[in-house]
N, C-alpha and C positions, 0 to 999 in steps of 0.2 A: 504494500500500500504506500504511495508518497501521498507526503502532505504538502501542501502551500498557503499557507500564513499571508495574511497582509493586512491591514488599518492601523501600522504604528506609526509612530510621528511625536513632535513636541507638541508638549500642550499644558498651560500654565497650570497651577496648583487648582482645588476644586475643580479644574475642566472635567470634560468625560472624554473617550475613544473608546473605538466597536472595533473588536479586532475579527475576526472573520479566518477559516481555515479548512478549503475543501480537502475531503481524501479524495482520491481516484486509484484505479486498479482494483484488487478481488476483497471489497469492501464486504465484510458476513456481517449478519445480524445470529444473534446479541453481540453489539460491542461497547466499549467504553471509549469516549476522546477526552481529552484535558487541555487541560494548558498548565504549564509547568514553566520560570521566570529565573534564570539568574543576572542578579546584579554584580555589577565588576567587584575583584577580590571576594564573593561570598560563592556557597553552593548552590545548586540548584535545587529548586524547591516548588513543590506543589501550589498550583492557586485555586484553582476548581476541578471538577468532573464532571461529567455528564454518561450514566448510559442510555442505550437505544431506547430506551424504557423512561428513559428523561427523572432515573433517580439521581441528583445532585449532591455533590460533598465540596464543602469549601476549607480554606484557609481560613484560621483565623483572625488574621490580617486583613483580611479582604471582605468577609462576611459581612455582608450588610450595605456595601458600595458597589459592590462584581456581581456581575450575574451573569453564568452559563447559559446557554439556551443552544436545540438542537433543528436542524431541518433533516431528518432523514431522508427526507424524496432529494436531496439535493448532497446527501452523503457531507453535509456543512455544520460545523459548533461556531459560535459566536460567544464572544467575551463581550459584555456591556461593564466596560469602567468606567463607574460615578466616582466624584469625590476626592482625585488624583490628589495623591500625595509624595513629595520629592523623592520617598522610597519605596516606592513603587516602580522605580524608572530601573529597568532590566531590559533584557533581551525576553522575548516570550515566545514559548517553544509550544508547539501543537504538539497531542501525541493522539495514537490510536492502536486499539489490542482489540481483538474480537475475543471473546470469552471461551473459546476452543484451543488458545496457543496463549502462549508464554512468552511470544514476542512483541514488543516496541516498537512501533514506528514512530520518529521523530522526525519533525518538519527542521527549517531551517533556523526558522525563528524569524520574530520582526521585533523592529527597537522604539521602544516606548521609553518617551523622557520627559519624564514634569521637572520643568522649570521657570520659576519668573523673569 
C-alpha cells in the first residue's frame, strides 16, 4: 500500500490545517490508518487513529483540538487540526495496516509548523 500525505504548511498559533492522506494499491478492509508526528531532536509519536469501523484513539496532546475522520469509498483519513500550538509543528507521517498482517505502511510525511 503507498501512502500520500499533503495539507501541511505554516500556520500561526490557534490556526487550524486539514491534512489529508490517500492509500492506493491492495487496500483490505478491516484496517487501521493514523497519523503519527515527529518533531526535530524528539521520537516519533502517535496522534490519532482511525479504523475502517471509524473507532478513534487519540493522543493526549491532541485530544480535544484533532480530529480523525475517514472516507472509505475514497480509501482517504483526514487530520482536522484546531487550536495549533508551537508544539505541534513536526513532520506528520500517514500510516496504514489492514488487520490481517503485521505490517506498516508509512507515507512520506508532510510538514506542519505553527509559528507567529
Amino acid at each position: 500500500v503507498q501512502l500520500q500525505a499533503s495539507g501541511g504548511g505554516l500556520v500561526q498559533p490557534g490556526g487550524s490545517l486539514r491534512l489529508s492522506c490517500v492509500a492506493s494499491g491492495r487496500v483490505v478492509s478491516p484496517n487501521i490508518m493514523g497519523w503519527y508526528r515527529q518533531a526535530p531532536g524528539k521520537q516519533r509519536e502517535l496522534v490519532a487513529t482511525s479504523t475502517s469501523g471509524s473507532i478513534t484513539a487519540y493522543s493526549d496532546s491532541v485530544k480535544g483540538r484533532f480530529t480523525i475522520s475517514r472516507d472509505n469509498a475514497k480509501n482517504t483519513v483526514y487530520l482536522q487540526m484546531n487550536g495549533l500550538k508551537p508544539e505541534d509543528t513536526a513532520v506528520y507521517y500517514c500510516t496504514y495496516r489492514s488487520f490481517s498482517s503485521s505490517n506498516t505502511s508509512w507515507g512520506r510525511g508532510t510538514q506542519v509548523t505553527v509559528s507567529s
